[in-house]
Residue, then its C-alpha position, 0 to 999 in steps of 0.5 A: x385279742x388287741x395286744x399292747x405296745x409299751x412304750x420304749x425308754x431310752x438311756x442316752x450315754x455321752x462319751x468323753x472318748x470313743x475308745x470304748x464304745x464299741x465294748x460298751x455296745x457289746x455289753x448292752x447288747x448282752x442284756x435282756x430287754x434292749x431292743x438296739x444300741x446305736x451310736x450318735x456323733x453330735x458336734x460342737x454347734x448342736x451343744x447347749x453352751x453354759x451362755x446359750x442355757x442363760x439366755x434360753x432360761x432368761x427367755x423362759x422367764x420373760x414369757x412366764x411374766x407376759x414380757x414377751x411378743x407372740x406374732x401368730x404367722x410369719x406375716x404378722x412378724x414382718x409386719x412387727x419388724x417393719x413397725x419397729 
């Protein structure tokens, strides 16, 4: 008989301060269904600044009307940028 997997969901918490992490991942791990608790640190240059969100919203909203330039390799994008 073939046995299906579920797909695994994830909760990711952000901490203002570490001082608890530890306790936290304790009591995760106390319930049921949680399969693993680890712990990520990410730094300053991996976050979305409020600036970068407002251009990448911009950028979102020149591609939906068509203003924007789709180069198909790397080669073709050289090509654009030595035209230019």
């Amino acid at each position: 008989m073939a046995t299906t997997t579920l797909p695994k969901s994830q909760i990711i918490v952000t901490l203002e301060s570490g001082a608890m992490i530890e306790e936290i991942k304790k009591a995760l791990k106390m319930i049921r269904g949680i399969a693993s608790v680890r712990t990520v640190r990410t730094s300053e240059k991996n976050q979305i600044t409020p600036a970068l969100r407002k251009q990448i919203l911009k950028a979102e909203e020149e591609h939906e009307k068509g203003e924007t330039i789709a180069c198909e390799s790397p080669e073709e994008m050289i090509r654009y940028f030595d035209s230019l």
